[in-house]
MMTF fields as JSON, N, C-alpha, C and O atoms, coordinates in Angstrom:
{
  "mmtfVersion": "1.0.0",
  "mmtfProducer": "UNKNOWN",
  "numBonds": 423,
  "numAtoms": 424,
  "numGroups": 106,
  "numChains": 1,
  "numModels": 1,
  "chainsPerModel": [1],
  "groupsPerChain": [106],
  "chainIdList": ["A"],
  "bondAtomList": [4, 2, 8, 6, 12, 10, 16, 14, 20, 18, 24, 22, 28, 26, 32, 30, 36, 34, 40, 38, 44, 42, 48, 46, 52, 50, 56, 54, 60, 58, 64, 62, 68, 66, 72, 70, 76, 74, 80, 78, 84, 82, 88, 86, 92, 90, 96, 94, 100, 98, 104, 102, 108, 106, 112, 110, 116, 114, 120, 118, 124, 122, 128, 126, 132, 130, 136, 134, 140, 138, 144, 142, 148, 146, 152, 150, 156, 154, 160, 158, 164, 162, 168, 166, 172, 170, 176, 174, 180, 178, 184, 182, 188, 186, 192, 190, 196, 194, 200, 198, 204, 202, 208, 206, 212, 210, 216, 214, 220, 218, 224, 222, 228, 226, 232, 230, 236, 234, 240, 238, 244, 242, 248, 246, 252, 250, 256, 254, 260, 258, 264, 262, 268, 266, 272, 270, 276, 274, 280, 278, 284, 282, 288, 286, 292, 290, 296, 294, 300, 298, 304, 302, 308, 306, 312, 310, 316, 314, 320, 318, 324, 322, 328, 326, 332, 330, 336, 334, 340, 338, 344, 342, 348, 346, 352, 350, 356, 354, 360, 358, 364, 362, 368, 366, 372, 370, 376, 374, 380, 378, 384, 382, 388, 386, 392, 390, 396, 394, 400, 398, 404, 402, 408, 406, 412, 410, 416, 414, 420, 418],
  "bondOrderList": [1, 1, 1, 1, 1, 1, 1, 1, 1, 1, 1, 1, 1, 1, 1, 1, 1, 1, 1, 1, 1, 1, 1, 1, 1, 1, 1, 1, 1, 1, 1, 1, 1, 1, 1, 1, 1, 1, 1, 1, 1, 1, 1, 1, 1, 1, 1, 1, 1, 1, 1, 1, 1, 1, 1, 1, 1, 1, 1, 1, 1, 1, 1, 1, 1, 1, 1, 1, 1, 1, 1, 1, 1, 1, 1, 1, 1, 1, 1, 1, 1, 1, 1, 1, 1, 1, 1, 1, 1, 1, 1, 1, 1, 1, 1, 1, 1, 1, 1, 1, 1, 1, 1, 1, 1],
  "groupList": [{"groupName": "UNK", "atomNameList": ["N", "CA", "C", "O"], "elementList": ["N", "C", "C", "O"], "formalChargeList": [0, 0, 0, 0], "bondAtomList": [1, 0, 2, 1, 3, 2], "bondOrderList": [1, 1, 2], "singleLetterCode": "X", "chemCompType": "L-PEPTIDE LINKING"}],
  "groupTypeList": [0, 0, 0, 0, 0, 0, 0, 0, 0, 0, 0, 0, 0, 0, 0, 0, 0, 0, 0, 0, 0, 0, 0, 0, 0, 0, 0, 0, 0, 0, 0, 0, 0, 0, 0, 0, 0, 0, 0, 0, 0, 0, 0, 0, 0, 0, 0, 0, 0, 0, 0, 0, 0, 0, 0, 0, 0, 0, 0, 0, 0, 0, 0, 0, 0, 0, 0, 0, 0, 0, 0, 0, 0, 0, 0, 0, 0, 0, 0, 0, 0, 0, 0, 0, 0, 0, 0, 0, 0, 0, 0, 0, 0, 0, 0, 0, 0, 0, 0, 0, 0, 0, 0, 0, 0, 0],
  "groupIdList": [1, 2, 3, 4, 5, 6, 7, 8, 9, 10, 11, 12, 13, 14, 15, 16, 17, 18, 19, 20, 21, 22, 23, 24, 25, 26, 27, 28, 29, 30, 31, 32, 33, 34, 35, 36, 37, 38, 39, 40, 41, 42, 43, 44, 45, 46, 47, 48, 49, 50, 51, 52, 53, 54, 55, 56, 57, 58, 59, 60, 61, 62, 63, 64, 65, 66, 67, 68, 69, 70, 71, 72, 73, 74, 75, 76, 77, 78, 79, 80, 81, 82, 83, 84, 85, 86, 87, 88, 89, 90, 91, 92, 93, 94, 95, 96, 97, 98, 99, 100, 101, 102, 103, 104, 105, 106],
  "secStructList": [7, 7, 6, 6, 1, 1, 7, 7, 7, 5, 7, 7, 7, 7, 3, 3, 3, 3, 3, 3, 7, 7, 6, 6, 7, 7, 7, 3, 3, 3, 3, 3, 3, 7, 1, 3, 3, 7, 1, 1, 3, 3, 3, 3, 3, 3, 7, 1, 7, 7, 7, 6, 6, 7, 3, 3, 3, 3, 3, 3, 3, 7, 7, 6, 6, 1, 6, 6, 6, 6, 6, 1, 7, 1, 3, 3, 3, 3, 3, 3, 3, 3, 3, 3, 3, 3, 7, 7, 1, 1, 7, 1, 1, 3, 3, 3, 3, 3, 3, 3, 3, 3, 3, 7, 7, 7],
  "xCoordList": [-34.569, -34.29, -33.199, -32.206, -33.277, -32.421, -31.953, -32.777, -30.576, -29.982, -30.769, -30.272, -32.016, -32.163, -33.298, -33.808, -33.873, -34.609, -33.729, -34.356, -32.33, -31.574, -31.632, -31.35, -32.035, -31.767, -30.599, -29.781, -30.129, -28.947, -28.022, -28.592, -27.263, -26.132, -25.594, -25.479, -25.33, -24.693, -23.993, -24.503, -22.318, -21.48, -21.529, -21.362, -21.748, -22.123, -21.265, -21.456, -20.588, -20.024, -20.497, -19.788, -21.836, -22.303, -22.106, -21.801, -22.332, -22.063, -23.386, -24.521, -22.617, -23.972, -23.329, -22.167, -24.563, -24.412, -25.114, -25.822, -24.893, -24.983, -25.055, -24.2, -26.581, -26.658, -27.082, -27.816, -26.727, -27.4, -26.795, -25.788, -27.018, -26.628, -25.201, -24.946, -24.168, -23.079, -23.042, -23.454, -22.472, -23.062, -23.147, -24.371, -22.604, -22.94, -23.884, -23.997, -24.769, -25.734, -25.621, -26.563, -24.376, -24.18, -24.371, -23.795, -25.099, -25.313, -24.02, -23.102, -24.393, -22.843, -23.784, -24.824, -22.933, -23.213, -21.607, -20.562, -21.776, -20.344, -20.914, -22.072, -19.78, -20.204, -19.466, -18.328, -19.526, -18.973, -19.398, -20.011, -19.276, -19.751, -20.243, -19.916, -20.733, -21.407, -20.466, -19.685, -20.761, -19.734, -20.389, -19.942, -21.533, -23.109, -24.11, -24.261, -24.916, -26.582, -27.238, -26.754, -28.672, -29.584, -30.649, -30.455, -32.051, -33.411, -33.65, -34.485, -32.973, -33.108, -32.238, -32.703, -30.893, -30.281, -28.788, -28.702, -27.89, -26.698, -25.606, -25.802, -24.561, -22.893, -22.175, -22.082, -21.39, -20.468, -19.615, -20.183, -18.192, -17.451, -16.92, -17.116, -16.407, -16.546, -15.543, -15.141, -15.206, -14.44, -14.843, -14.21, -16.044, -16.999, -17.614, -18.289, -17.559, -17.833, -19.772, -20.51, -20.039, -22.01, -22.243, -21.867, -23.207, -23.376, -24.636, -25.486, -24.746, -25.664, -27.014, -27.071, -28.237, -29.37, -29.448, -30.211, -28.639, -28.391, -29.513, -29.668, -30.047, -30.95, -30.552, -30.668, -29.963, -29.491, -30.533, -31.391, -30.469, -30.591, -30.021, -28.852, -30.285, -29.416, -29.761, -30.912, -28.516, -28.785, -28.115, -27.157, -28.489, -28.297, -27.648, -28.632, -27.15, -26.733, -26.8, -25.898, -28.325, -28.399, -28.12, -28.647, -27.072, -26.606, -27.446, -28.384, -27.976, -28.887, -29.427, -30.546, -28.701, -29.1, -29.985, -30.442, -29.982, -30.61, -32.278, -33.125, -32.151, -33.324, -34.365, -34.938, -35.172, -36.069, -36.602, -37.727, -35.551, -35.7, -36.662, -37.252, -36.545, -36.975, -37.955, -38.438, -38.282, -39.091, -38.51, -39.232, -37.611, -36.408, -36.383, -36.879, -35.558, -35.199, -34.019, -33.565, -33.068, -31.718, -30.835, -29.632, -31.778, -31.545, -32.557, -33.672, -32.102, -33.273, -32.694, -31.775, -33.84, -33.611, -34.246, -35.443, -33.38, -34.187, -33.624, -32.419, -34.54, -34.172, -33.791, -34.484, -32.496, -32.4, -31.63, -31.14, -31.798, -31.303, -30.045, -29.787, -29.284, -27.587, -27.748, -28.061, -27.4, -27.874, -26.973, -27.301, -25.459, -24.317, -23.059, -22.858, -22.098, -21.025, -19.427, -19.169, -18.762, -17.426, -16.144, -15.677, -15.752, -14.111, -12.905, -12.415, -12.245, -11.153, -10.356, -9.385, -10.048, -9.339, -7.785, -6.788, -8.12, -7.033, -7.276, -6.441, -8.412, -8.936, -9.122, -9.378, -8.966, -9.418, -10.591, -11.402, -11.038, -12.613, -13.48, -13.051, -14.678, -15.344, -16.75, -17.29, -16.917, -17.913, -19.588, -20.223, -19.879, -21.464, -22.604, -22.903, -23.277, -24.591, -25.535, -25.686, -26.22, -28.112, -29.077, -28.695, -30.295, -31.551, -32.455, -32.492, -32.925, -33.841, -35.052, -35.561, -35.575, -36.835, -37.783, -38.961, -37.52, -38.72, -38.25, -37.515, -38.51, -38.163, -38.853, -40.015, -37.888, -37.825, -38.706, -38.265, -40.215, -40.406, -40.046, -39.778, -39.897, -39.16, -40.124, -39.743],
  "yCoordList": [132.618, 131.756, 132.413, 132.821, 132.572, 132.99, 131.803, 130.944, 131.774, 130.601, 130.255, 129.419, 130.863, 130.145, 129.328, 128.58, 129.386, 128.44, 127.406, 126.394, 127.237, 126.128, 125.084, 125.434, 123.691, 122.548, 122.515, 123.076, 121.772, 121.532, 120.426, 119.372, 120.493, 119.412, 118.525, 118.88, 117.378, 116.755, 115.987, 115.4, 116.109, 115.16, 114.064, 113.827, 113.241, 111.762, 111.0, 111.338, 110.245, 109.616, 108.033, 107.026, 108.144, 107.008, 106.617, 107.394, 104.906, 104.558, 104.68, 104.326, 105.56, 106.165, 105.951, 106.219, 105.249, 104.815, 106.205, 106.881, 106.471, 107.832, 107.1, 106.46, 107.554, 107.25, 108.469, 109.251, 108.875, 109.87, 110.231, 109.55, 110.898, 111.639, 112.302, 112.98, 112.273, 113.576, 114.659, 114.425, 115.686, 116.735, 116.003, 115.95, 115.087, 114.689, 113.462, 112.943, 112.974, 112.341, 110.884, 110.098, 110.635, 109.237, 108.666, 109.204, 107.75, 107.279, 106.75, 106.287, 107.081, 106.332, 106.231, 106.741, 105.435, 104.708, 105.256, 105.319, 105.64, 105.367, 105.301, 105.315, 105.219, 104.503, 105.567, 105.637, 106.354, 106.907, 107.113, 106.214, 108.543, 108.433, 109.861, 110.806, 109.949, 111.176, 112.174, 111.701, 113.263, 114.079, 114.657, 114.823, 114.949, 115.777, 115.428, 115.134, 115.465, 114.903, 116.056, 116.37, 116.851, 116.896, 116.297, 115.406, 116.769, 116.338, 116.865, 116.233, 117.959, 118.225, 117.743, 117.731, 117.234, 117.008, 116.267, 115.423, 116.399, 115.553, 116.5, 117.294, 116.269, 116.647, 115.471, 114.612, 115.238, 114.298, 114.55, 115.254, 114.149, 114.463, 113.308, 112.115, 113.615, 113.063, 113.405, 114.566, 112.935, 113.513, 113.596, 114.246, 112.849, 113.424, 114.509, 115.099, 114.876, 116.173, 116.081, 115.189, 116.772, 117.125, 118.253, 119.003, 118.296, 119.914, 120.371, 119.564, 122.155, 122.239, 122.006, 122.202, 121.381, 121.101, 119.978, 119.835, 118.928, 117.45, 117.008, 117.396, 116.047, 115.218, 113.815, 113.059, 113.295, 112.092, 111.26, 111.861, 110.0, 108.995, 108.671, 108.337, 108.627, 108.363, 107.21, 106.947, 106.303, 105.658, 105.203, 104.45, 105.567, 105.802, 104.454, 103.728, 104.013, 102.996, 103.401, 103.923, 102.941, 103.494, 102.346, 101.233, 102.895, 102.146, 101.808, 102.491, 100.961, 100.243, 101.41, 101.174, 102.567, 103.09, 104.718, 105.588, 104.674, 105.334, 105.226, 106.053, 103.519, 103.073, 103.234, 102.975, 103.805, 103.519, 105.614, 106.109, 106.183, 107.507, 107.102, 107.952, 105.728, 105.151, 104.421, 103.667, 104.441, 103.01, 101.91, 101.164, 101.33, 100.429, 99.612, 98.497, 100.504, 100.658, 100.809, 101.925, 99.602, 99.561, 100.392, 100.606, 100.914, 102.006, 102.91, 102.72, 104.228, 104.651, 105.742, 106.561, 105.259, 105.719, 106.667, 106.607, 108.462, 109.382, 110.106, 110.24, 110.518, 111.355, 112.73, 113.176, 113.344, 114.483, 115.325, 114.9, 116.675, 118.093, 118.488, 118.575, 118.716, 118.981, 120.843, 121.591, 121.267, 122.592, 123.446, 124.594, 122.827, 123.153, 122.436, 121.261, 123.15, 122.342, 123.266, 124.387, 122.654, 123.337, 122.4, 121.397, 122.987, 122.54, 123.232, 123.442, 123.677, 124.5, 124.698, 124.023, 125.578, 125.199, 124.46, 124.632, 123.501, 122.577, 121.477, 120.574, 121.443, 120.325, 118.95, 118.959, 118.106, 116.261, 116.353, 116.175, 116.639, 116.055, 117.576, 118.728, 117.105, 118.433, 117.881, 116.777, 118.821, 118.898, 118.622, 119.581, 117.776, 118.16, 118.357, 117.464, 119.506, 119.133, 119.318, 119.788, 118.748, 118.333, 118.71, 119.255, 118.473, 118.966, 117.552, 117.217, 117.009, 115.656, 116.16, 117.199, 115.544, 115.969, 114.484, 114.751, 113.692, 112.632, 111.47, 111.298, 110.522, 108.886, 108.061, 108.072, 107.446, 106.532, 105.32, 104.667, 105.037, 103.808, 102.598, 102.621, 101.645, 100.152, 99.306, 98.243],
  "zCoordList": [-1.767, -0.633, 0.211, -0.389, 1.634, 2.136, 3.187, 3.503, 3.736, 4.603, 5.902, 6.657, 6.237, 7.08, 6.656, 7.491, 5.17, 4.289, 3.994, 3.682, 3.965, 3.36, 4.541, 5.687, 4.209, 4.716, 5.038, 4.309, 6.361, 6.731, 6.018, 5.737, 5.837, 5.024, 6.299, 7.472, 5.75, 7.116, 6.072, 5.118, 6.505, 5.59, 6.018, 7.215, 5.211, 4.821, 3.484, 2.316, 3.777, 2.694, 2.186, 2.199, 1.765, 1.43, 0.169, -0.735, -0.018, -1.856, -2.413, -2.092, -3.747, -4.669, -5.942, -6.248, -6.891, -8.211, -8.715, -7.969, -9.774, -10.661, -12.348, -12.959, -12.776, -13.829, -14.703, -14.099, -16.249, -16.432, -17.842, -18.035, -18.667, -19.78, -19.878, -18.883, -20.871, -20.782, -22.318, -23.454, -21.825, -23.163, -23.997, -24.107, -25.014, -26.005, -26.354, -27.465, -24.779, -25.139, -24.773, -24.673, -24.592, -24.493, -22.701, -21.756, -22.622, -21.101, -20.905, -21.581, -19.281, -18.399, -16.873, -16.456, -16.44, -15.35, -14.646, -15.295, -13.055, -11.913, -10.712, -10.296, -10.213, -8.904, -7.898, -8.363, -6.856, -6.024, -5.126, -4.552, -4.484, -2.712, -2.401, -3.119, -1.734, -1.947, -0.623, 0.203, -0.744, 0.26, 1.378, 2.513, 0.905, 2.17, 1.569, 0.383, 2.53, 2.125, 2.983, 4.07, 2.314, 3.21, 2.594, 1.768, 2.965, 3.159, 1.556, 0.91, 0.914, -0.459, -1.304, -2.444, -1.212, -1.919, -1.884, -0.992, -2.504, -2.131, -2.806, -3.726, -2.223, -3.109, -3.39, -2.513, -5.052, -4.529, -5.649, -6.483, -6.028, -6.847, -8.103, -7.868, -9.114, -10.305, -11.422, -11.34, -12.098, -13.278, -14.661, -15.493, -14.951, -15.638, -16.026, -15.183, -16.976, -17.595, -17.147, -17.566, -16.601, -16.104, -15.746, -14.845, -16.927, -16.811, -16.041, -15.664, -15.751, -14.836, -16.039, -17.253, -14.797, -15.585, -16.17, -17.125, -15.687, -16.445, -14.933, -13.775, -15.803, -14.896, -14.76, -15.724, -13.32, -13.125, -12.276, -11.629, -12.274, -11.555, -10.217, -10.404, -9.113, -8.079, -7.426, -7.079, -7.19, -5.991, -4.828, -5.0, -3.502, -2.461, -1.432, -1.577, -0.946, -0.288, 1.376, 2.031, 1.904, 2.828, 4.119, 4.114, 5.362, 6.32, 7.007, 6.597, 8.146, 8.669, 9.977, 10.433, 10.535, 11.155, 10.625, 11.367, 9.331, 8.686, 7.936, 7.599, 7.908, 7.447, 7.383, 6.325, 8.649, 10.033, 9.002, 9.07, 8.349, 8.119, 6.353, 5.686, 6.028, 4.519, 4.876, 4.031, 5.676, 5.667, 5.69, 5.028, 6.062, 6.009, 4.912, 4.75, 3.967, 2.884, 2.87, 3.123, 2.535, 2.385, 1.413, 1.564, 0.187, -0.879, -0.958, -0.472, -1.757, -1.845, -3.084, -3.1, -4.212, -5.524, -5.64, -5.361, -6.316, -6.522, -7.807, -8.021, -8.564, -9.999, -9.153, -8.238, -9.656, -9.376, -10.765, -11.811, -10.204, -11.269, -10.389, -9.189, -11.801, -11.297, -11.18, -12.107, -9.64, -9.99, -9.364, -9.064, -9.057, -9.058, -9.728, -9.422, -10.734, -10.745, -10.374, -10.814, -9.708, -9.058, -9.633, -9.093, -10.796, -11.092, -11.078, -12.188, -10.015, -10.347, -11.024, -10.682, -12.308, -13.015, -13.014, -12.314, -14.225, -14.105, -13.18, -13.122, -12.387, -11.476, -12.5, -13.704, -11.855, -12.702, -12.417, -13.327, -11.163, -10.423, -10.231, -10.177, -10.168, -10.453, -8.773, -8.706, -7.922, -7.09, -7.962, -8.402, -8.033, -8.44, -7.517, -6.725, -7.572, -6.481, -7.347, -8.475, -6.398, -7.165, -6.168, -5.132, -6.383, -5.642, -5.968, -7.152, -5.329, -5.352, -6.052, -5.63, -7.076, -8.142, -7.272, -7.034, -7.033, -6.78, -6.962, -7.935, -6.194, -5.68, -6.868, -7.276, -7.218, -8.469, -7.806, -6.86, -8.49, -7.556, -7.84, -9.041, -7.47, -8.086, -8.941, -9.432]
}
């Protein structure tokens, strides 16, 4: 893939619930905000230990002028793959990005 294959990011700080596995297996549920969105995927940050290749749950809290882009769909739930993680050392919070695998249907 070269950058002019990469989808554009547009920072967006929407509320996103995050459900999903941690190395040792045990589910967790949080709640945060995401930092950029594109058409493939999302960034958002965490202090949770998630490693790359963890497969989460997402869900999206989408604002009313976005809707019309869902089908006006006030949320919009998608399984995704964690396929970046950024913690600087000694950091609390760690960057996670993902890539959207497919819309969870209700």
């Amino acid at each position: 893939m070269n950058l002019a294959d990469r989808q554009k990011r547009v920072g967006l700080h929407l509320p996103l619930d995050v459900a999903g596995r941690d190395p040792g297996g045990a589910r967790f549920k949080e709640t945060t905000r995401t930092l950029n969105v594109s058409g493939g995927g999302l960034a958002f940050e965490t202090g949770r230990d998630i490693q790359m290749g963890s497969r989460l749950d997402l869900r999206i809290e989408l604002p009313p002028p976005l809707r019309h882009h869902f089908g006006g769909k006030s949320e919009y739930s998608v399984r995704a793959v964690v396929c970046r993680v950024e913690r600087p050392q000694g950091a609390a919070i760690s960057r996670i990005g993902v890539r959207f695998l497919g819309e969870i249907p209700r």
